[in-house]
N, C-alpha and C positions, 0 to 999 in steps of 0.2 A: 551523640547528638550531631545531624548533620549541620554544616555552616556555610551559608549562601556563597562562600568560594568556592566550598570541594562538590557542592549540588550545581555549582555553573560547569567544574571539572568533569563533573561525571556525563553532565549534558551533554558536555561537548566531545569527550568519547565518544558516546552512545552515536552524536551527530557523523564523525568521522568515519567512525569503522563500521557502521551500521548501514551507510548507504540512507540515511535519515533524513536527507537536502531530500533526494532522489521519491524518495515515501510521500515528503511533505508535498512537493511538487506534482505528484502525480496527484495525492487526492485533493489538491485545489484545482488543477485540472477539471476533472472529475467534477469537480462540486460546480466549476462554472459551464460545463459542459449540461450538468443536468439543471441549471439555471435555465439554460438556453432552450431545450428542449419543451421545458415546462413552460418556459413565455410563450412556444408556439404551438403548446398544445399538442405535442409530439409523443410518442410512443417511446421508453426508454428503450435505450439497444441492449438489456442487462437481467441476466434471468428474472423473472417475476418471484422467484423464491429461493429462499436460503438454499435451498437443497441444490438448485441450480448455480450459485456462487460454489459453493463447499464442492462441485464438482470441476468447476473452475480452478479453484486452490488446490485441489489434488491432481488436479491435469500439471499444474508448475510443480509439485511437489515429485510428481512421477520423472518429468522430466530431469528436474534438478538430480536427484539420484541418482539417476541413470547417465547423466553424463559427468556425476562425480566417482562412479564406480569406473566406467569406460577410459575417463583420462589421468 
């Protein structure tokens, strides 16, 4: 059974080493970014489809590899 100390513990790893501030921040960004756009009736700047994100994340994914192979 977990208990609300070692589940604040574990958060607060996961928050540390994970770059999780970094995560968090970006998608409120993000969320108030696409606030903004949609008050003005804008066009989002963001693939219209999954397929078009999932090419996004393997664009970083390709990246990341390759310059953990390199250095």
């Amino acid at each position: 059974m977990t208990t609300p100390t070692n589940f604040y513990h574990y958060c607060h790893q996961l928050w540390e080493r994970n770059n999780m501030k970094d995560v968090l921040l970006s998608t409120l960004t993000g969320f108030g970014c696409g606030v903004v756009f949609a008050a003005f009736k804008l066009p989002v700047p963001a693939p219209p489809v999954f397929a078009g994100v999932a090419g996004i994340i393997g664009l970083w994914i390709g990246f990341t590899t390759l310059t953990q192979i390199i250095s």
